[in-house]
C-alpha positions in Angstrom: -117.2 26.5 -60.1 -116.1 25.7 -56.3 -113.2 24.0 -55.6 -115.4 21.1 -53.4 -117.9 20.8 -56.7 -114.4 19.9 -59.2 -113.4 17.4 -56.5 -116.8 15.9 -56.1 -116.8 15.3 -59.8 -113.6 13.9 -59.9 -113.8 11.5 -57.4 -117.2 10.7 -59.2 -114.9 9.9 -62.6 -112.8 8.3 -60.9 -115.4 5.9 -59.0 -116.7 5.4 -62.6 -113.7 4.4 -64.5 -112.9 1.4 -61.5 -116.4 0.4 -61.1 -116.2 0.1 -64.9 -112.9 -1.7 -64.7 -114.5 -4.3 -62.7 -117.9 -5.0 -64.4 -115.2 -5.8 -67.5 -113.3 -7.9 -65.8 -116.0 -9.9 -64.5 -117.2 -10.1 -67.6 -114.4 -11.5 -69.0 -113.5 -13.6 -66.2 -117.3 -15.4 -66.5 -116.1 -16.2 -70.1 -112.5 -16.8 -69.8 -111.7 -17.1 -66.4 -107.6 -18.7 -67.5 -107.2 -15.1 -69.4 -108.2 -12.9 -66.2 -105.8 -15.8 -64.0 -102.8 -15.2 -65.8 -103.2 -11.5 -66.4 -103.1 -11.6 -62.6 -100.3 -14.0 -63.0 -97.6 -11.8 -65.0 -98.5 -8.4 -62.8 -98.3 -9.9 -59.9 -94.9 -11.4 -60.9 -93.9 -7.5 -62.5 -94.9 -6.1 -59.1 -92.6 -8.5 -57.5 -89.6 -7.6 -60.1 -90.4 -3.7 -59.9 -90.6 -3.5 -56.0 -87.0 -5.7 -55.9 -85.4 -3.6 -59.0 -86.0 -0.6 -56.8 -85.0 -2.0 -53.4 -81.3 -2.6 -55.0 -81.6 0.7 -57.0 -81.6 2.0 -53.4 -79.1 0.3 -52.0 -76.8 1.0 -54.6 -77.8 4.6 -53.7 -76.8 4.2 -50.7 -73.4 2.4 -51.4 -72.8 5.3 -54.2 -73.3 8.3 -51.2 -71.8 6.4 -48.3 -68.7 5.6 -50.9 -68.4 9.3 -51.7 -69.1 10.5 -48.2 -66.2 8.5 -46.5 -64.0 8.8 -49.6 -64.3 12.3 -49.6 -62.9 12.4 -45.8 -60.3 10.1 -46.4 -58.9 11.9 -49.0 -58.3 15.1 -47.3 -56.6 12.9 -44.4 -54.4 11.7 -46.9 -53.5 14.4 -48.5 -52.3 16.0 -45.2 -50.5 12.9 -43.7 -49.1 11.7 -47.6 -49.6 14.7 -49.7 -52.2 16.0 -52.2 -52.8 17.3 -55.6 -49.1 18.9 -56.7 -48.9 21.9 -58.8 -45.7 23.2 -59.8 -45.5 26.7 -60.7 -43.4 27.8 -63.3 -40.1 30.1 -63.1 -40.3 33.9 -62.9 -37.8 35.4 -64.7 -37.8 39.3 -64.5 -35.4 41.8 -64.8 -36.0 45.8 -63.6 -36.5 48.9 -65.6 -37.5 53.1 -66.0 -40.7 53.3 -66.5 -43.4 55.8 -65.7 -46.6 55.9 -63.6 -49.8 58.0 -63.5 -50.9 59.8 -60.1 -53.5 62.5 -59.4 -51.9 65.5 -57.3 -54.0 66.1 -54.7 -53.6 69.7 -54.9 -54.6 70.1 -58.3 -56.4 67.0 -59.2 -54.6 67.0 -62.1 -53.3 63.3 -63.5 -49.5 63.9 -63.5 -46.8 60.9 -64.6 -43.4 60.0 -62.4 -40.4 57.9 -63.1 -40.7 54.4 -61.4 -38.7 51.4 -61.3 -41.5 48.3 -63.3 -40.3 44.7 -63.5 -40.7 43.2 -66.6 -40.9 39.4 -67.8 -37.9 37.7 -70.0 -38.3 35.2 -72.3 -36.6 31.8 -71.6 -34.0 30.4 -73.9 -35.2 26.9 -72.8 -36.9 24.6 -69.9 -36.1 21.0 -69.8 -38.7 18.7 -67.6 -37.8 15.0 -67.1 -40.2 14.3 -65.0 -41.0 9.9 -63.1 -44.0 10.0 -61.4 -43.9 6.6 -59.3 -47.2 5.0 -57.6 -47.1 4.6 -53.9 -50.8 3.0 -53.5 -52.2 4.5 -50.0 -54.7 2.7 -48.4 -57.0 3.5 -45.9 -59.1 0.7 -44.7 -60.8 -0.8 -47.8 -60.6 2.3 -49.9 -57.0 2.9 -52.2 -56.1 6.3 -53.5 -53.2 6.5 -56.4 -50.5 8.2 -54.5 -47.3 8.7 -56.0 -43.8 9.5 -55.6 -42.8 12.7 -58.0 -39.2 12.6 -59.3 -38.9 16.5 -60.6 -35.7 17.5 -62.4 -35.3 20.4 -64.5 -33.2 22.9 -66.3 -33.7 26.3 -67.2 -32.0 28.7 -69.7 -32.5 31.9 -70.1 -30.6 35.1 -71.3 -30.6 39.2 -71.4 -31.9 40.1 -74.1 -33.2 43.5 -72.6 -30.3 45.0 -75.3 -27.7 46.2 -72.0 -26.5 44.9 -68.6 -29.1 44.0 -66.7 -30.1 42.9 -62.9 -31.8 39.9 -64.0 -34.1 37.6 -61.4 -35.0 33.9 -61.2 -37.3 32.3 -58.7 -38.9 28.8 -58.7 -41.3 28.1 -56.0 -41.3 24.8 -54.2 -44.5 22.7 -55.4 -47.9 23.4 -53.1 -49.7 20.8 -51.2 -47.1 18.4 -51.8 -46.1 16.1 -48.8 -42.4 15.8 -47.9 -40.3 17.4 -50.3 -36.6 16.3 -49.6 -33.1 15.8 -51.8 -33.7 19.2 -53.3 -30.4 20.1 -55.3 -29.8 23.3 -57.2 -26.8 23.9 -59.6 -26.0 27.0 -61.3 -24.1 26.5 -64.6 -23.1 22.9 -63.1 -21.9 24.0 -59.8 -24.1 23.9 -56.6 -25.8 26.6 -56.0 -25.4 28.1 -52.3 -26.7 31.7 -52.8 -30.0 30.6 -51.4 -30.1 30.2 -47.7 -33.6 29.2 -47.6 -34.7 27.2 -50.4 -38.7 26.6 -48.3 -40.1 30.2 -49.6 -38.7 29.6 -52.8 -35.2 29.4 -55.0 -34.1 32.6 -56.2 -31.1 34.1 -57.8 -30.6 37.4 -59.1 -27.2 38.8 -61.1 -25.9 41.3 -64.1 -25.9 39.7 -67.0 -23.6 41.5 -69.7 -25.9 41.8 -72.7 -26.7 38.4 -74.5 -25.0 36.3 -71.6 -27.2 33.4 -70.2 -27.4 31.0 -67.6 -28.7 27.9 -66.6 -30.1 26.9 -63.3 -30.9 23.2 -62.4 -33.0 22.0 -60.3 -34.1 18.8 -58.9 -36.2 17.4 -56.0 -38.6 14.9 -54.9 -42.2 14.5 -53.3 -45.0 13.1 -52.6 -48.4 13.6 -54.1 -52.1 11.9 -54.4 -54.3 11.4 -57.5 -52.7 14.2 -60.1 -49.5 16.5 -61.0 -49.8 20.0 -62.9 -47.3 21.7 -63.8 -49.2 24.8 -64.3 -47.1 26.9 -67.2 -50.3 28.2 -68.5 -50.5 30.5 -65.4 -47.6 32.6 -66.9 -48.2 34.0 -70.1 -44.2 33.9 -71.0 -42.5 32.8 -74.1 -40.2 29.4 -73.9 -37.9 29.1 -77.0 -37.3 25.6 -76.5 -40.1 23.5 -74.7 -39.2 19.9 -73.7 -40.9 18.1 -71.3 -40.7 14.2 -70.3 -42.8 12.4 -68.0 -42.7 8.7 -67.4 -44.8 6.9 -64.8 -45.7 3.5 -64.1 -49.5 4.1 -63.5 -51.7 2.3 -65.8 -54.7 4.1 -65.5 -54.2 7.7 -66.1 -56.1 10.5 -68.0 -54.6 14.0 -69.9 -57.4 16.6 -68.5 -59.5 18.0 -71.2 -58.2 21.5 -70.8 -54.9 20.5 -70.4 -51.8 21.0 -73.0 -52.0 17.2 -75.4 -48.9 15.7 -75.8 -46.8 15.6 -78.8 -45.7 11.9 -78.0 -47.4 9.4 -76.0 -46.6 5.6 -75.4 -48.0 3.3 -73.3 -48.3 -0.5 -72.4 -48.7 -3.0 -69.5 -45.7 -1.1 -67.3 -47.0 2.2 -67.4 -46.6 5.2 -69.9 -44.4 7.7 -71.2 -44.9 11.5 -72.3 -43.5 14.2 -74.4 -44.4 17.8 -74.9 -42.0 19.8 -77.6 -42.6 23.1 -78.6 -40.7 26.2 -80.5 -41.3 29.7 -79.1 -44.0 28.5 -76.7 -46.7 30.8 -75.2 -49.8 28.7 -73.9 -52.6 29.5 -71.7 -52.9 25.7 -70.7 -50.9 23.1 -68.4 -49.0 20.3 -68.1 -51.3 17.6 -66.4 -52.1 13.7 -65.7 -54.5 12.7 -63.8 -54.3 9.2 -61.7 -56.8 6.3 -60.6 -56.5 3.4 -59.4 -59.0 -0.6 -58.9 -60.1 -1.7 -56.1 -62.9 1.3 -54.2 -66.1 -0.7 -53.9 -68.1 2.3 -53.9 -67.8 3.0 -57.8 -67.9 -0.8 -59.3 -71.4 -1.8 -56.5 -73.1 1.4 -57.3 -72.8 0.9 -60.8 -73.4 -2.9 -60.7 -76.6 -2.3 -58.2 -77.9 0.8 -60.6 -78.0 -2.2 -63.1 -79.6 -4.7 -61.0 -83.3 -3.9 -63.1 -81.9 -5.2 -66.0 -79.8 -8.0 -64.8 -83.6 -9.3 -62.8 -85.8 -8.6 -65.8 -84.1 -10.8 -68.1 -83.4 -13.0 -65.3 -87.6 -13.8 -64.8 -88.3 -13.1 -68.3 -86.1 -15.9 -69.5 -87.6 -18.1 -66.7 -90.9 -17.3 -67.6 -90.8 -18.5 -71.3 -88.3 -21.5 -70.1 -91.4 -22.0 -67.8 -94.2 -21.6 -70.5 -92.0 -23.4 -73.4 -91.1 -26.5 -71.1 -94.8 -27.1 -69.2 -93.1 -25.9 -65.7 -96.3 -24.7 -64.1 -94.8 -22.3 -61.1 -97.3 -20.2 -58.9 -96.3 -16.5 -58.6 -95.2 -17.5 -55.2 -92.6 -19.6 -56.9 -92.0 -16.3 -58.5 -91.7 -14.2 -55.3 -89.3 -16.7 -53.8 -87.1 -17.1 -57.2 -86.6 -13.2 -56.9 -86.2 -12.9 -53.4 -83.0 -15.3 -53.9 -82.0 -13.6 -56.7 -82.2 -10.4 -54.6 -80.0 -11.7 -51.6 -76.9 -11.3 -54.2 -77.3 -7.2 -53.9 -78.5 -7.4 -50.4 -75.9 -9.6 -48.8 -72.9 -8.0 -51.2 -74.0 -4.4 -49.9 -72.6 -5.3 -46.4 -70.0 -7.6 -47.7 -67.9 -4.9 -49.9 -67.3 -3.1 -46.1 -65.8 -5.9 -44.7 -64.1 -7.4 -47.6 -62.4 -6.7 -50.6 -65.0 -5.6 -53.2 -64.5 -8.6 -55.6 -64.1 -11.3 -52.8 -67.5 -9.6 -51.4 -69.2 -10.1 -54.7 -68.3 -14.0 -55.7 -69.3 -14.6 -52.2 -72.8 -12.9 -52.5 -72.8 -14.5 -55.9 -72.5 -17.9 -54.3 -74.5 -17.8 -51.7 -77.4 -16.1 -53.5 -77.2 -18.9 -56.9 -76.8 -21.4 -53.9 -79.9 -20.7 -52.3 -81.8 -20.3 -55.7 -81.0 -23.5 -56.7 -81.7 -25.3 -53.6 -85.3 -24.1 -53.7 -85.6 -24.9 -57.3 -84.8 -28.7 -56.7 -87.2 -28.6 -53.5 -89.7 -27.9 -56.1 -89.2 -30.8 -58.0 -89.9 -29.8 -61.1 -87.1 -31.9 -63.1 -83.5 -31.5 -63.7 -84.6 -29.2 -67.4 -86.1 -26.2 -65.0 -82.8 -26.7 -62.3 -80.5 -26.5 -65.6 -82.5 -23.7 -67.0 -82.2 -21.5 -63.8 -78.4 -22.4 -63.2 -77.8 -21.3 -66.7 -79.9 -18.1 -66.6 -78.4 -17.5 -63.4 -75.0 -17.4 -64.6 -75.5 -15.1 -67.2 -77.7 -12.8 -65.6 -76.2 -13.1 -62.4 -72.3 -13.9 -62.9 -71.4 -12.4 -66.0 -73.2 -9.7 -65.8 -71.9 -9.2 -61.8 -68.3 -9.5 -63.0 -68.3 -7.7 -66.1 -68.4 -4.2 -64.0 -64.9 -5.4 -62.8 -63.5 -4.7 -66.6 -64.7 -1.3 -67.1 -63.6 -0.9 -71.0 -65.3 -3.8 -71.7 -68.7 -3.7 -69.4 -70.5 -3.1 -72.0 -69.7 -5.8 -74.6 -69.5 -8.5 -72.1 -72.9 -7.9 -71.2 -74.1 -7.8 -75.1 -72.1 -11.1 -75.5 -73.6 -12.8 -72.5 -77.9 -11.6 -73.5 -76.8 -12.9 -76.6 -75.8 -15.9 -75.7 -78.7 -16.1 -73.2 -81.1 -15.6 -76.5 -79.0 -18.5 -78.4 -80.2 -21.0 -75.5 -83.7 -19.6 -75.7 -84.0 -20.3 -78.8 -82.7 -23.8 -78.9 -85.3 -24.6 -76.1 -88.4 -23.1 -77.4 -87.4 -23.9 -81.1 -89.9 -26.4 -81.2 -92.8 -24.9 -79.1 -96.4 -24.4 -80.1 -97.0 -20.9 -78.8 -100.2 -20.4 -80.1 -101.8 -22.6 -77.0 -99.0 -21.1 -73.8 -100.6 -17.6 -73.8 
């Protein structure tokens, strides 16, 4: 069968199906004419809510990529001018010894072993962290990024126990893609340390320790970081004897990683949050991390708010239209259109708005205007002071609440549920009485 003959006979299904669409609705329309009107009524009145719903689905699309575009580029600005991500390594602590090492001769191609000097990793006795991470809020026209200012102080023990004297070494390195690093202080065994000359690529010491002696090196600095600290111990597979680790920070919104060490202590309130990790012959393949956010980028809250927007609009008309039908409020699809439109002005006004403004100033505003207008048209209808109440009330719950309750992110969810039903309480207190069997 040819390719033209298939399409031929499906255009000719397809011609059959609408011309059989319309003999039925004349037919019904020459009995019940009302039924075929107000068919006409409520898809007219969809179309109008679908073609909105998606307008504002795109425009919060557009918010959502044009947030992440310029936040994206902002970011890496400030993490050069402030500083970034900061991951402090942990200490090396080696010491030398004979070992041996395969070769191939390249006479005989035989595999042949020589004596070599191999470093090998020591255990440490203990590392103490008390860690503040402080937030420095950077801004950068509307958008905020958590930065922070890291107060690291440690101390580290550790001891030969290689069974003789040994040349044991000891190197920290400075934190990467942190900003300025500055009061940097090192103390050996309580004393400043001055064996060091250049403490930028790194603080080392090396010494023979008698079998069984230890030492302890502190060290202490501070810097400047954006969004999250690691301290990355996992990336050292060595034992820690005794594992204490403190970090206190006055960032309320924060977030352990999910492959991250969990903390063996953890309190937290209005001022911020404190941390403890304590261990006993440590080895771990994870690290030490918090991640940081902050309130306030538009971007996230009017993408999400805008991605709900079909929602917030169906109920919106839905509740209008039984308040309509309930009540005797005839309103021509028109009224519809218009009703919409001004409920629509709200996401089309606020997308420009958050730019300019901070995000929730840019919302009430938007809010405002678009219940303003809304409600101006609905008393130019003249419909009675019921159908204006009706639409303030439906707007404020639909509208308001449902607007604002993005702003509380742990509790977007229940505000909204609380709000519909309280929109359904008032729906049913003015259609209680309602003879339904003649409105449809």
């Amino acid at each position: 069968m040819s390719a033209a003959l298939v399409g031929g006979l499906t255009f000719l299904g397809f011609c059959l199906v609408v011309a059989s669409f319309i003999i039925v609705s004349v037919r019904i329309y020459s009995v019940k004419p009302e039924f075929v009107l107000k068919i006409l009524k409520y898809s007219l009145i969809t179309a109008f809510w679908g073609i909105f719903s998606i307008a504002a689905i795109a425009i919060g699309a557009r918010i959502d990529s044009r947030h992440k575009t310029s936040y994206s580029k902002i970011r890496e600005s400030i993490s050069t001018i402030w500083g970034g991500h900061i991951y402090q390594s942990p200490p090396g602590l080696t010491f030398n010894t004979q070992g041996e090492r395969e070769y191939e001769n390249k006479n005989t191609g035989e595999i042949q072993t020589q004596k070599t000097i191999i470093s090998k990793g020591l255990s440490f006795e203990a590392q103490k962290l008390d860690i503040k991470i402080l937030k420095n809020i950077r801004k950068k026209g509307l958008l905020v990024f958590p930065g922070y200012i890291l107060e690291f102080k440690s101390e580290f023990t550790f001891k030969n126990n290689t069974g003789k004297p040994s040349m044991i070494y000891f190197n920290l390195e400075l934190p990467s893609y942190a900003g300025n690093i500055t009061d940097v202080n090192v103390e050996l065994e309580g004393k400043p340390y001055t064996g060091d000359s250049n403490l930028a690529d790194g603080i080392d010491w090396s010494g023979v320790l008698a079998k069984d002696e230890s030492r302890t090196i502190s060290i202490s600095y501070k810097a400047q970081g954006t969004e999250s600290f690691n301290y990355s111990i996992g990336s050292q597979k060595t034992e820690i004897k005794d594992f204490n680790v403190s970090i206190e920070t006055d960032f309320e919104d924060f977030v352990v990683p999910s492959n991250a060490l969990v903390p063996t202590n953890q309190v937290s309130d209005s001022s911020g949050a404190k941390f403890k990790w304590e261990s006993k012959n440590l080895i771990t393949g994870q690290n030490i991390a918090l991640d940081f956010e902050v309130e306030g980028n538009y971007g996230e809250v009017a993408s999400k708010l805008f991605l709900y927007s079909p929602l917030s609009m169906f109920l919106f008309v839905s509740s209008l239209l039984l308040i309509t039908t309930a009540k005797a409020k005839h309103l021509h699809p028109m009224h519809y259109l218009f009703i919409i439109i001004s409920f629509f002005i709200f996401y089309l006004l606020g997308s420009y708005l958050i730019t300019y403004v901070n995000v929730f100033t840019g919302i009430i505003i938007s809010l405002a205007v678009s219940s303003g207008i809304m409600l101006y048209y609905v008393y130019l209808l003249k419909k009675g002071n019921d159908l204006l109440t009706s639409i303030l009330a439906a707007a404020f719950i639909f509208q308001w609440v449902f607007s604002i309750a993005f702003f509380f992110p742990e509790h977007t969810g229940l505000l909204i549920t609380i709000s519909t039903i309280l929109a359904f309480i008032i729906l049913l207190k003015y259609t209680a009485e309602t003879e339904w069997e003649n409105k449809f």
